[in-house]
C-alpha positions as a Markdown table, in Angstrom:
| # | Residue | x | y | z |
|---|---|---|---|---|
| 1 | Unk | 21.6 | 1.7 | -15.6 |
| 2 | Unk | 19.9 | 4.6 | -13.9 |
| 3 | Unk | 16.8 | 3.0 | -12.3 |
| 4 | Unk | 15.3 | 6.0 | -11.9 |
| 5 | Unk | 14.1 | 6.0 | -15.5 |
| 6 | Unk | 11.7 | 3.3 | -13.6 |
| 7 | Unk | 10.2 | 6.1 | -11.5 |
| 8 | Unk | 8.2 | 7.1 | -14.4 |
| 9 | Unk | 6.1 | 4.7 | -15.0 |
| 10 | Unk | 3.1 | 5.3 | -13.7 |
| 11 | Unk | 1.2 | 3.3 | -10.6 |
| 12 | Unk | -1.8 | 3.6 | -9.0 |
| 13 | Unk | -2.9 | 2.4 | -5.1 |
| 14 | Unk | -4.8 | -0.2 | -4.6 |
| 15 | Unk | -5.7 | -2.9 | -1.6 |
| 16 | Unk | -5.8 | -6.3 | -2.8 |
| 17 | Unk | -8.0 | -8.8 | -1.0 |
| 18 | Unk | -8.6 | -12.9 | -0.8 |
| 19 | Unk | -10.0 | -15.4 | 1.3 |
| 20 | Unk | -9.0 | -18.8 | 2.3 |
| 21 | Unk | -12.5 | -20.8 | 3.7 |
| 22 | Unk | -13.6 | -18.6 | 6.6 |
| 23 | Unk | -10.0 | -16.3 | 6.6 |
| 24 | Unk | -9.8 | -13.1 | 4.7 |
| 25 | Unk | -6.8 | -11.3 | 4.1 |
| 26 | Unk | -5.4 | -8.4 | 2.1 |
| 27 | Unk | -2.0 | -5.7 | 0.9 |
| 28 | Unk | -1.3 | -3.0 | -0.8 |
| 29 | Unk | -0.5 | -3.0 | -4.5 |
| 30 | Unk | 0.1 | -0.8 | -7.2 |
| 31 | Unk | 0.8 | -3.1 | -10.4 |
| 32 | Unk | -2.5 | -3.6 | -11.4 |
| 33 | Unk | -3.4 | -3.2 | -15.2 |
| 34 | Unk | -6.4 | -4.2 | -17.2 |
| 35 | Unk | -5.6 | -6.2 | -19.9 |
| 36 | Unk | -8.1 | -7.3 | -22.2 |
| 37 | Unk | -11.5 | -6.1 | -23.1 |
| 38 | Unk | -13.4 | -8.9 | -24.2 |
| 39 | Unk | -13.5 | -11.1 | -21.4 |
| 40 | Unk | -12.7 | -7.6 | -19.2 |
| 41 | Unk | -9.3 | -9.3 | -17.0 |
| 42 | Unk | -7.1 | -7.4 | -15.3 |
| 43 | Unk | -3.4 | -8.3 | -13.9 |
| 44 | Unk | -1.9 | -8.2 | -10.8 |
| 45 | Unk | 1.6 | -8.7 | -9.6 |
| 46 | Unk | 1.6 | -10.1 | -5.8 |
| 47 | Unk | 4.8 | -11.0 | -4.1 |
| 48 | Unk | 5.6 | -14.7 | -3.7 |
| 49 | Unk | 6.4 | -14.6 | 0.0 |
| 50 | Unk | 2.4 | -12.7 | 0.9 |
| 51 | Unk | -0.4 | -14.2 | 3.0 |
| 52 | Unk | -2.6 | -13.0 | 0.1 |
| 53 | Unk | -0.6 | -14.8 | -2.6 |
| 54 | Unk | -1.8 | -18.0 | -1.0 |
| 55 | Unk | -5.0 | -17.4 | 0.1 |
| 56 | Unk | -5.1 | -16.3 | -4.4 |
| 57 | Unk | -4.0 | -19.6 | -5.1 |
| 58 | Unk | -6.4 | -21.7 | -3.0 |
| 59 | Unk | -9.5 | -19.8 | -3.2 |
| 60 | Unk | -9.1 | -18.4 | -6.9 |
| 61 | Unk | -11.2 | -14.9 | -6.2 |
| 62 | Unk | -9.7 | -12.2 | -5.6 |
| 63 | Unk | -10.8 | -7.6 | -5.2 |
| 64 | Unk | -9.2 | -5.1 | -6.1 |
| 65 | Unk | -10.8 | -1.5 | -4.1 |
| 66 | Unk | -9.1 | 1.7 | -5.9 |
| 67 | Unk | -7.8 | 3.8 | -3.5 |
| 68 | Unk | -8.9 | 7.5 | -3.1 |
| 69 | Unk | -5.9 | 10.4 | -2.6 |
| 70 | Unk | -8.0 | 10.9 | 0.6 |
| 71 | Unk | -6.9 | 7.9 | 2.3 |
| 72 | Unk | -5.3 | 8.0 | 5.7 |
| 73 | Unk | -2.1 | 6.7 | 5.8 |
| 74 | Unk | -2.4 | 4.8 | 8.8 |
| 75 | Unk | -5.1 | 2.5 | 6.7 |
| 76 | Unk | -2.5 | 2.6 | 3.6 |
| 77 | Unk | 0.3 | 1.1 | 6.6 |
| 78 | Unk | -2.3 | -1.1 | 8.1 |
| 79 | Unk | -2.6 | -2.9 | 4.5 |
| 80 | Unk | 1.2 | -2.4 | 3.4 |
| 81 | Unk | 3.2 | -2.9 | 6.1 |
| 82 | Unk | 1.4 | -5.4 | 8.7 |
| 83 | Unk | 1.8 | -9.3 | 8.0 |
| 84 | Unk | -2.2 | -11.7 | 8.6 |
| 85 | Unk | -0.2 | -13.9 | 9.6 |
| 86 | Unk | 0.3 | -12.0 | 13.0 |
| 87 | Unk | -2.4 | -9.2 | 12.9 |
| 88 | Unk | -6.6 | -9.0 | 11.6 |
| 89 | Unk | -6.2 | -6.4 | 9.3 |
| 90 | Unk | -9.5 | -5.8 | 9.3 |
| 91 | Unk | -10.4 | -4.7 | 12.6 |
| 92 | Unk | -12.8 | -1.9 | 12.4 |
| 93 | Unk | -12.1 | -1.6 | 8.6 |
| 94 | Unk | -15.6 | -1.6 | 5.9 |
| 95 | Unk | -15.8 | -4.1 | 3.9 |
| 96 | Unk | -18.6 | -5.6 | 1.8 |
| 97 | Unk | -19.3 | -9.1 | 0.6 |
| 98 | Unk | -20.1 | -9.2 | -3.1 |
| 99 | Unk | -20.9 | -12.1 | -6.1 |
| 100 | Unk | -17.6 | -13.5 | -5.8 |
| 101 | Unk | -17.9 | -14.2 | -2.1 |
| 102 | Unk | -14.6 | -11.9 | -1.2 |
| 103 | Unk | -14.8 | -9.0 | 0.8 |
| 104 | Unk | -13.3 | -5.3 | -0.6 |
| 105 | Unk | -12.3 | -2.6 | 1.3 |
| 106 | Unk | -15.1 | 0.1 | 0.9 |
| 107 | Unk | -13.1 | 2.5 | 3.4 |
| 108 | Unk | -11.4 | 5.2 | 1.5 |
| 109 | Unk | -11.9 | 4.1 | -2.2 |
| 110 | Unk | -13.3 | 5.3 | -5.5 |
| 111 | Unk | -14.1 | 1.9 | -6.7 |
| 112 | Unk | -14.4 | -1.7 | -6.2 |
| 113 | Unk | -13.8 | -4.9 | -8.7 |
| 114 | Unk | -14.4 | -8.4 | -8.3 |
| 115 | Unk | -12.8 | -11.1 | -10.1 |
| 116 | Unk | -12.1 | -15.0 | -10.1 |
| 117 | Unk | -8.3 | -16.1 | -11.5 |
| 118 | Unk | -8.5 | -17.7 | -14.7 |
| 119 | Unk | -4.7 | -17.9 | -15.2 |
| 120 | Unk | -1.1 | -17.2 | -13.5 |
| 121 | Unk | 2.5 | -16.9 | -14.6 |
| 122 | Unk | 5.8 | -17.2 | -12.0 |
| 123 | Unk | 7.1 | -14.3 | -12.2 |
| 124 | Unk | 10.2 | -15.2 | -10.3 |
| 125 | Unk | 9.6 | -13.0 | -6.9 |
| 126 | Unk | 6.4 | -12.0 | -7.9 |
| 127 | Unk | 3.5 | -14.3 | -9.6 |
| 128 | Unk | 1.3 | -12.5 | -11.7 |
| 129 | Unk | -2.4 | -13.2 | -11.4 |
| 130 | Unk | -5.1 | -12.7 | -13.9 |
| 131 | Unk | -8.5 | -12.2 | -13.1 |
| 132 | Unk | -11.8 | -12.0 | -15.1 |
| 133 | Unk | -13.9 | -9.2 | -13.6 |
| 134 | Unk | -17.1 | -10.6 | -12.2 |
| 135 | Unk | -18.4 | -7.3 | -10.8 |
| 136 | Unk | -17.4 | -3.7 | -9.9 |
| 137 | Unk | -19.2 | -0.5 | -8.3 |
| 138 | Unk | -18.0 | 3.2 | -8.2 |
| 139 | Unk | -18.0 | 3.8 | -4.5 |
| 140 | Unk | -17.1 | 7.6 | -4.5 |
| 141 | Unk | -16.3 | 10.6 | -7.1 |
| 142 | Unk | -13.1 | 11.2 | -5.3 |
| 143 | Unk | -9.8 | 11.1 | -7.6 |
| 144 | Unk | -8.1 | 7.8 | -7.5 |
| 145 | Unk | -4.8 | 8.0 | -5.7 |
| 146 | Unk | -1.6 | 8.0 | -7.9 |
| 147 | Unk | 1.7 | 6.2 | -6.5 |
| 148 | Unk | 3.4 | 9.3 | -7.5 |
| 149 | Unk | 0.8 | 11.3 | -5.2 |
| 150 | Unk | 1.6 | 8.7 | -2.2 |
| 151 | Unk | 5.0 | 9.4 | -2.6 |
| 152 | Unk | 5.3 | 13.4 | -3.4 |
| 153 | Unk | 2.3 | 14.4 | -1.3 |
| 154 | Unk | 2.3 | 11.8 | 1.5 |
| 155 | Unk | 5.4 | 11.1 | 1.8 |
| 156 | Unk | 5.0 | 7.3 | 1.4 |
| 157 | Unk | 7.7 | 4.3 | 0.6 |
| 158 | Unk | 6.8 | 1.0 | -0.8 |
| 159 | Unk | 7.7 | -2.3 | 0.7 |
| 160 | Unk | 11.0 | -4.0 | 0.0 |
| 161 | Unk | 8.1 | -6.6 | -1.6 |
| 162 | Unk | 6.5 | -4.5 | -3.8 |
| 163 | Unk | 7.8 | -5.5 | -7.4 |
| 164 | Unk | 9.5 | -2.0 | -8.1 |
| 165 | Unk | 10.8 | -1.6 | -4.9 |
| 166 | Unk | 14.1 | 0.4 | -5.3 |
| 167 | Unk | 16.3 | 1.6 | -1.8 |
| 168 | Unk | 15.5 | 5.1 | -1.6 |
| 169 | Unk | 18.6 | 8.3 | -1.5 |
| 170 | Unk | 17.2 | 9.7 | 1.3 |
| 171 | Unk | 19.7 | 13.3 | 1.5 |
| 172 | Unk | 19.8 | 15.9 | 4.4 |
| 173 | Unk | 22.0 | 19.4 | 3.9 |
| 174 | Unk | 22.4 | 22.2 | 6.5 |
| 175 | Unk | 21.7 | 22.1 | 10.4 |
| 176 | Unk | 22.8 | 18.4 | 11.6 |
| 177 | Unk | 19.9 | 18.8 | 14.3 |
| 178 | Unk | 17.3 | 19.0 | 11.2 |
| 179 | Unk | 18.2 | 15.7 | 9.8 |
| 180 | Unk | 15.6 | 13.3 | 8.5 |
| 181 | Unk | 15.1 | 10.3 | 10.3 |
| 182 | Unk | 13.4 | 7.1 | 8.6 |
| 183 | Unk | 11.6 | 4.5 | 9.8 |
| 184 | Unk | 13.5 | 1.0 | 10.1 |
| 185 | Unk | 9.9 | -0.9 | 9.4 |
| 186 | Unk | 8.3 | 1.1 | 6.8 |
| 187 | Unk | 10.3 | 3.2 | 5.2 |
| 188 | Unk | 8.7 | 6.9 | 6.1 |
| 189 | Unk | 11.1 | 9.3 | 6.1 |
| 190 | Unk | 10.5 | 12.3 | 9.0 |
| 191 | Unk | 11.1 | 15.8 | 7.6 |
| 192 | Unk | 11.3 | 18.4 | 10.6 |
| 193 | Unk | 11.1 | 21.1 | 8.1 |
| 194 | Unk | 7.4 | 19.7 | 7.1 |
| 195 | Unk | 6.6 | 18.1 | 10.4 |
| 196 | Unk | 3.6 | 15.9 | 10.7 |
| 197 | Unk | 0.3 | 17.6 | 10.1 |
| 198 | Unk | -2.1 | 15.3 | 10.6 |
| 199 | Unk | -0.8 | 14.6 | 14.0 |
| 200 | Unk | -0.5 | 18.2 | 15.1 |
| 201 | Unk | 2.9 | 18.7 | 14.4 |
| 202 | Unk | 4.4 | 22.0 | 13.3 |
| 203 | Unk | 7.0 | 22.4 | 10.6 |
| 204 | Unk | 10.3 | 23.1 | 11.8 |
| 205 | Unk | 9.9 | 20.6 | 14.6 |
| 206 | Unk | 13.0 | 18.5 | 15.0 |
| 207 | Unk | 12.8 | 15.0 | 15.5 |
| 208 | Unk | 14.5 | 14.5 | 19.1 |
| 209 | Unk | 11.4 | 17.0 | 20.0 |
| 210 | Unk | 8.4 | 15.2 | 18.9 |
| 211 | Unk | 6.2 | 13.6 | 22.0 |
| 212 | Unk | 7.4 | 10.7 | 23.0 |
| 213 | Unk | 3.5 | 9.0 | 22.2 |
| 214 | Unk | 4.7 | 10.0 | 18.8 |
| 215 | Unk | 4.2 | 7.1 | 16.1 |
| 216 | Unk | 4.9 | 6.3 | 12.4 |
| 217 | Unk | 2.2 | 7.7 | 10.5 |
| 218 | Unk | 2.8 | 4.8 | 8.0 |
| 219 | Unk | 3.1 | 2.1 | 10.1 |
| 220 | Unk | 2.3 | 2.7 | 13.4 |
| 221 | Unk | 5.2 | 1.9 | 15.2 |
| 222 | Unk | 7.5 | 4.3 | 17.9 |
| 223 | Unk | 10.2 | 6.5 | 17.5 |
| 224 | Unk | 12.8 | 3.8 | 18.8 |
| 225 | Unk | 12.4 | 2.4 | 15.4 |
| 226 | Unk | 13.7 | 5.4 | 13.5 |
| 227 | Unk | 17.3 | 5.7 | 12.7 |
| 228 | Unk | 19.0 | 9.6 | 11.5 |
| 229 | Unk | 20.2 | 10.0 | 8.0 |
| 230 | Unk | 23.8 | 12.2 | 8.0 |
């Protein structure tokens, strides 16, 4: 089979958010489709093994806030590659409390939607949830971010949890010294012939050169937790 075929269907971005009692927690997801019209429900496919899966299950609310293509990565790696179980994802993050008593991400996003789960189906890794849509704002004009955009434009990876997850051929050609280097947490892949912009890096800058306070822009973590691709 050539899983690639998979690469073109199309994803968006999105941080998913629950509550159990007085604890809130949330990931990034990008299976998220509306199903019907009439009740207005929309699906979403959460991996089994998630904080958020059972904080879904015991509460019953759930949000979904649409990612804009503006979004820092470092709030994208915050959400997608940190577990609640060890770290308050929402430290210094906006939020806002709406009719279903759940909190969504208002930071970066073009929208917001609140629902309460009115059914579920095992999946086998995955459960999917479905959610009646309770409320929902427009929070900005911005475009919506696109997996495709994460991935092309960004450079972003997706979770080995993330229901399409598929081990990525990372290839390097030409001077050994340019290769790539990807992160073991994450999955970012460092290009010295794009370098890191946002953190002041120019192009052609090879890895073994970048400051040593140099982090993942994913993820966050330190350049002992990159590995070299041949």
């Amino acid at each position: 089979m050539n899983k690639s075929a998979l690469h073109k269907i199309s994803y968006g971005m999105y941080i998913l958010t629950s509550k159990n009692e007085d604890k809130v927690n949330g990931q990034i997801v990008n299976s998220v489709l509306q199903l019907t019209s009439n009740p207005i429900t929309i699906g979403v496919s959460v991996n089994q093994n998630n904080l958020t899966h059972e904080f879904i299950e015991k509460s019953k609310v759930f949000t979904i806030s649409v990612l804009s293509e503006d979004a820092p990565m470092n709030l994208i790696g915050n959400f997608g590659f940190k577990s609640g179980r060890d770290t308050d994802k929402f430290e210094g993050i906006g939020c806002k409390t709406g009719d279903n008593n759940c909190p969504s991400v208002i930071d970066s996003v073009v929208a917001c939607l609140e629902l309460e789960l009115i059914n579920q189906t095992d999946m086998g890794s995955h459960t999917l949830f479905i959610g009646k849509i309770v409320n929902g704002d427009i929070m900005s004009d911005e475009n919506p971010m696109t997996y495709e955009y994460y991935h092309n434009v960004k450079g972003g990876r997706s979770p080995k949890s993330a229901p399409h997850y598929i081990e990525a051929d990372i290839k390097t050609k030409g001077d050994s010294k340019m290769n790539k280097h990807v992160c073991n947490v994450c999955g970012y892949v460092y290009n010295p012939e794009e370098g890191d912009e946002d953190a002041g890096i120019e192009p052609g800058t090879m890895f073994e050169d970048l400051p040593d306070g140099w982090i993942c822009p994913t993820c966050g973590v330190s350049k002992d937790e990159f590995e070299k691709k041949e």
